[in-house]
KETOR-511174 format. One record per residue: residue in one letter; x, y, z of N, C-alpha, C in turn. Coordinates in steps of 0.05 Angstrom, whole numbers, plus 5000, padded with zeros to 4 digits. Layout:
! residues N
AXYZXYZXYZ...
END
This chain:
! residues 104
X782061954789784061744789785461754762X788961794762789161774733790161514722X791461254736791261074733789260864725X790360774704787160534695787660274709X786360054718787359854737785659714722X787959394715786459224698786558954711X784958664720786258464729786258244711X787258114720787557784711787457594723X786857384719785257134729787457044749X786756904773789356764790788756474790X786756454774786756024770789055914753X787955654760789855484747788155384720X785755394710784155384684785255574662X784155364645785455524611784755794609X785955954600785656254602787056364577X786456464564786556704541785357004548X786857084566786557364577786257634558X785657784540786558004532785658174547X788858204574788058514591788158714584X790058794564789159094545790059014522X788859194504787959124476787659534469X790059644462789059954456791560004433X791160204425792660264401796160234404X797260214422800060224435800359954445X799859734453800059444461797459254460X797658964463796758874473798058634486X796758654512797258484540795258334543X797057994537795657804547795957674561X795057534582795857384602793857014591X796056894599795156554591795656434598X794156214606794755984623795455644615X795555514612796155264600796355034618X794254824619795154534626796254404611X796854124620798453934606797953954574X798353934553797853964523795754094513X795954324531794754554523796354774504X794754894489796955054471794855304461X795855434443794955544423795355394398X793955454374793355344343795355514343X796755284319799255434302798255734296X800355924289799356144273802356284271X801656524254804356714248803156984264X805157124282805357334292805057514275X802257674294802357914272803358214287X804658244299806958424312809058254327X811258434333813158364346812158274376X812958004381811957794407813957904429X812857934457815257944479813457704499X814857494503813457274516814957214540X813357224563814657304593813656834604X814356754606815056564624813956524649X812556544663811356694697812556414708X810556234698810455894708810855664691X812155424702811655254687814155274661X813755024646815854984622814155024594X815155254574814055324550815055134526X813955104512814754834497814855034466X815755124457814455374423816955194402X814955214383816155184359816255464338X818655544332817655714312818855664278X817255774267818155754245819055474235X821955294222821655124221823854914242X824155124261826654934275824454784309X826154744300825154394325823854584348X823254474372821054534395823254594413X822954884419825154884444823054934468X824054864498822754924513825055114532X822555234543823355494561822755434582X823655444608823055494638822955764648X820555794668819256074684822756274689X820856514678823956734694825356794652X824056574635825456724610823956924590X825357144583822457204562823857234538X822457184521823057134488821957284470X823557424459822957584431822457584404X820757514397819357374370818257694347X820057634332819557824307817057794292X815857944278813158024267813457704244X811457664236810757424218812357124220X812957144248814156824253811656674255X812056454242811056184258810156054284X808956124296809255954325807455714328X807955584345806055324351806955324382X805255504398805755524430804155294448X805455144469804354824478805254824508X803854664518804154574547804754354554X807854144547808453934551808753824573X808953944599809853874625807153874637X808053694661805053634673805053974681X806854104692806354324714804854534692X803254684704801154954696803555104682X803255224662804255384641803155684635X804255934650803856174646804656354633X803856454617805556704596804056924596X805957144608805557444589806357504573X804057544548803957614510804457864522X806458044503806358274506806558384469X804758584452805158564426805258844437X807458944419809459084407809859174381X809459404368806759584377805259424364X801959524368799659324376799759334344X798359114337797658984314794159184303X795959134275793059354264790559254266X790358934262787458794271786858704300
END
């Protein structure tokens, strides 16, 4: 087989997925209820953040909280700021995609 086949969770529970993690990306898949988030932090590669479900609420850096609706994905440069959240009642899904993968 030369294909590698990786899955990801189909619940609606909190999820911090890392489906691959190799020297060329890492792919995460995440889930979010209502004021669910990630802890502030700064990007340590370039972010590609896919939208699946639900409304993304991100703060970066120091400008105000924009929120995103499913279908957008967003491009976040190496050492931003983020503060990623789940303000809406509805389930909140994102594909992390890092670009190229981060040295740690």
């Amino acid at each position: 087989m030369i294909e590698q086949i990786y899955e990801m969770s189909i619940e609606d529970d909190k999820a911090v997925e890392r489906v691959i993690q190799d020297e060329n990306i890492h792919y995460i898949h995440m889930v979010f209820n209502k004021d669910e988030g990630l802890p502030e932090h700064f990007s340590n590669s370039n972010v590609y953040m896919t939208v699946v479900r639900g409304i993304l609420s991100i703060g970066l850096n120091d400008q105000e909280v924009h929120q995103y609706d499913k279908g957008t994905l967003l491009k976040i440069p190496v050492n931003t700021k983020m503060n990623v959240k789940n303000s809406s009642n509805n389930i909140l899904e994102l594909i992390v995609v890092k670009a190229p993968a981060p040295l740690k």
